[in-house]
C-alpha positions as CSV (number, residue, x, y, z in Angstrom):
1,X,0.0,0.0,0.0
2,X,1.3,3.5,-1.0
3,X,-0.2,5.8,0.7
4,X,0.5,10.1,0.3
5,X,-0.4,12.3,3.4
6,X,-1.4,15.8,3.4
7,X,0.7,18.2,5.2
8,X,-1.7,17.9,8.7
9,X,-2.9,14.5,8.0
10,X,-6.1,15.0,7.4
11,X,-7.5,12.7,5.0
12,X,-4.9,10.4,5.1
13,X,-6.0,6.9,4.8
14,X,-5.9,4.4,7.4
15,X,-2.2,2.4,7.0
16,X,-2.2,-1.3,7.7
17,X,-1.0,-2.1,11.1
18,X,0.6,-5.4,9.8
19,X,1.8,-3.7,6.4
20,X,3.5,-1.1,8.8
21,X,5.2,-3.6,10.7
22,X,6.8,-5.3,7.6
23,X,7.5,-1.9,6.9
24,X,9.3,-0.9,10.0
25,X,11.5,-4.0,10.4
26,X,13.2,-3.4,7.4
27,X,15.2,-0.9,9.1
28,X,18.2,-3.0,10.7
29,X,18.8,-1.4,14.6
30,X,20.8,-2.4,17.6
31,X,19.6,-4.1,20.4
32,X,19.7,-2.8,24.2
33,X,18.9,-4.3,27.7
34,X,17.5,-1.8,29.9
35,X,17.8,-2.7,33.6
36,X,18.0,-1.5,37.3
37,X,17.6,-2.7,40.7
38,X,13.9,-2.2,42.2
39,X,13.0,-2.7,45.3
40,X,16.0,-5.1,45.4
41,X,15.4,-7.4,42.5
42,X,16.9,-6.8,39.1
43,X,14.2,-5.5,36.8
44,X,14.9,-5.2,32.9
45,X,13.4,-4.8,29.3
46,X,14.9,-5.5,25.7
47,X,14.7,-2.5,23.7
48,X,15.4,-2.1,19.7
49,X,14.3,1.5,19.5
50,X,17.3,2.4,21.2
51,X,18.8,6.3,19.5
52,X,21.5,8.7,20.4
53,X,20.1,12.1,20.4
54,X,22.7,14.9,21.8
55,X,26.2,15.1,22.8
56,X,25.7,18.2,24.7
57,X,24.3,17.6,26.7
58,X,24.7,13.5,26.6
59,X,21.2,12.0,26.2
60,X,20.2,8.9,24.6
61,X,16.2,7.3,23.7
62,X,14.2,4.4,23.5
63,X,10.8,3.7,23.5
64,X,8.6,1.6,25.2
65,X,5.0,-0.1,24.4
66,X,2.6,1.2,26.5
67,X,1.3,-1.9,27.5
68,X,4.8,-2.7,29.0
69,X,3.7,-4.1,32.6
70,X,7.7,-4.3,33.2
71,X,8.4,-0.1,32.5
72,X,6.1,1.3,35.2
73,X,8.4,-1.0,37.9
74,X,11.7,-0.1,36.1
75,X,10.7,4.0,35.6
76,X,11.0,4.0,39.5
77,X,14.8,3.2,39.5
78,X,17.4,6.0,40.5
79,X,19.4,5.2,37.5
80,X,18.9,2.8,34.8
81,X,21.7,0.5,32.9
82,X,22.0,0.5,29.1
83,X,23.8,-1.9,27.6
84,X,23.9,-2.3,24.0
85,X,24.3,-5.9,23.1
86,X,26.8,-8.0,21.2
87,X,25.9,-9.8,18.2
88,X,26.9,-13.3,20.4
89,X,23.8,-12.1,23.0
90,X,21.0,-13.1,21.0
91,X,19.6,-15.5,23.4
92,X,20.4,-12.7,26.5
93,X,17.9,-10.4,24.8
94,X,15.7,-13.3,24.3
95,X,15.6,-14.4,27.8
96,X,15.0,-10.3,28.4
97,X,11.9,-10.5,26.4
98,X,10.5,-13.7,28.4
99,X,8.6,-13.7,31.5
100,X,9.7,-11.2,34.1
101,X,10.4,-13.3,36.5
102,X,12.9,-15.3,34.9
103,X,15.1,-12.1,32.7
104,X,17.9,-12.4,34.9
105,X,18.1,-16.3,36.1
106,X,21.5,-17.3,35.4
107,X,22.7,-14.1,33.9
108,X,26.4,-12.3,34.9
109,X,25.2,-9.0,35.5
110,X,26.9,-5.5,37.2
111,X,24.9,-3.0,39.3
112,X,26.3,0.4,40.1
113,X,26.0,2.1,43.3
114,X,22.3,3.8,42.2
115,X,21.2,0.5,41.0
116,X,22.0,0.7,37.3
117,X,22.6,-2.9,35.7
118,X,24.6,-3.4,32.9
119,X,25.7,-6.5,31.5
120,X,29.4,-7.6,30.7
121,X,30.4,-8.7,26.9
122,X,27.8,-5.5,25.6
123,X,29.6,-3.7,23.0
124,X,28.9,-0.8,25.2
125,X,27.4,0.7,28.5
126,X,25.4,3.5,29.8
127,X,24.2,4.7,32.9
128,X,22.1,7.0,33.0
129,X,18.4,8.2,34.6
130,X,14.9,9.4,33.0
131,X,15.0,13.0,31.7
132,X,12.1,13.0,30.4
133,X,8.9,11.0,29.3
134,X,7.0,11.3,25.8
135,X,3.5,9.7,24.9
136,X,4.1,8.8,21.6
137,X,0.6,6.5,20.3
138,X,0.7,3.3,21.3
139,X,4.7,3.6,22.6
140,X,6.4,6.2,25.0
141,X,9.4,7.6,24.2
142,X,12.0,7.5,27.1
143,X,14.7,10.2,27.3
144,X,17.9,9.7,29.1
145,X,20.2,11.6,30.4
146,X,23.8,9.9,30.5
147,X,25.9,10.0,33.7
148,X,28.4,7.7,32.5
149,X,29.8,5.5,29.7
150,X,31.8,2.3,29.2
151,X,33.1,1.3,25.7
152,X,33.3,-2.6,25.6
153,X,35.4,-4.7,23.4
154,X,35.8,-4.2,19.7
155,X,32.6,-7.1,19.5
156,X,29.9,-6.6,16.6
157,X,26.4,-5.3,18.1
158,X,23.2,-7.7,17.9
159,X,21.0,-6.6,15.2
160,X,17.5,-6.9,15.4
161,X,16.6,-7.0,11.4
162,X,12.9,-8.0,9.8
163,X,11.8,-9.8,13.6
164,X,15.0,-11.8,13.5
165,X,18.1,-11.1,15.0
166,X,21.3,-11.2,12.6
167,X,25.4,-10.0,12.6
168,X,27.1,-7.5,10.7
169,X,29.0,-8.6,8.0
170,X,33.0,-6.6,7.6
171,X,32.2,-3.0,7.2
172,X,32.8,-1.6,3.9
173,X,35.0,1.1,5.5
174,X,34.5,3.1,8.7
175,X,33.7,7.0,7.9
176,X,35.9,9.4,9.4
């Protein structure tokens, strides 16, 4: 379906919520655990709408489904853990997306001094805490605010690619 919006929207016709989909996962993106201690258990969420968004000052993004019953527990943490995982995590984020209470059974994982969780082997590592929250349909957009950074090994980030997970080939060349 092709479909050409006015300027405002209005009389734009309704898109296909499954044609969308398709649509979206074409766009290859990282994957992230989000995590924190709550209330003394480790609480966390696998995230592939992760973005950087400003250097100055450092703040980061992802978004969230609304009908997340895992975000309103982990939005309570003092600081939250990014870690944005290797291509060798697949079945960490898998076990992130399971059943609550079994995201963290038998995983390695680091907690900070406020509570962030990061995990070890992510290509890198943020801590950070909520800036600000943005209703955004039937998703909320989470902006961070970066307190500190750890750049992991050299490893090639999971890539979460048309609702499969996949590994980036050599680059071509690396800009700069």
């Amino acid at each position: 379906m092709t479909a050409t919006l006015t300027p405002d929207g209005e009389g734009a016709p309704e898109l296909d919520p499954h044609e969308l989909r398709d649509a979206f996962a074409a766009f290859p993106s990282g994957v992230v655990a989000v995590a924190a201690v709550v209330d003394g258990a480790e609480v966390g969420i696998a995230a592939s709408s992760f973005t950087s968004i400003s250097l100055t000052p450092a703040l980061v993004a992802f978004s969230v489904a609304n009908s997340s019953s895992t975000w309103p527990v982990l939005r309570r943490a003092d600081h939250l853990g990014l870690s944005v995982l290797a291509s060798h995590q697949d079945r960490v984020c898998r076990q992130l997306a399971g059943p609550a209470a079994e995201r963290f059974a038998g995983l390695e994982a680091r907690v900070s001094e406020r509570g962030a969780v990061t995990l070890p082997d992510a290509v890198a590592s943020f801590h950070c805490s909520v800036e600000r929250e943005i209703e955004a349909g039937d998703h909320t957009m989470v902006l961070l605010r970066l307190h500190g950074v750890e750049d992991g090994d050299s490893a090639s980030p999971l890539v979460f690619h048309r609702s499969g997970f996949e590994r980036l080939d050599t680059p071509l060349r690396r800009a700069g």
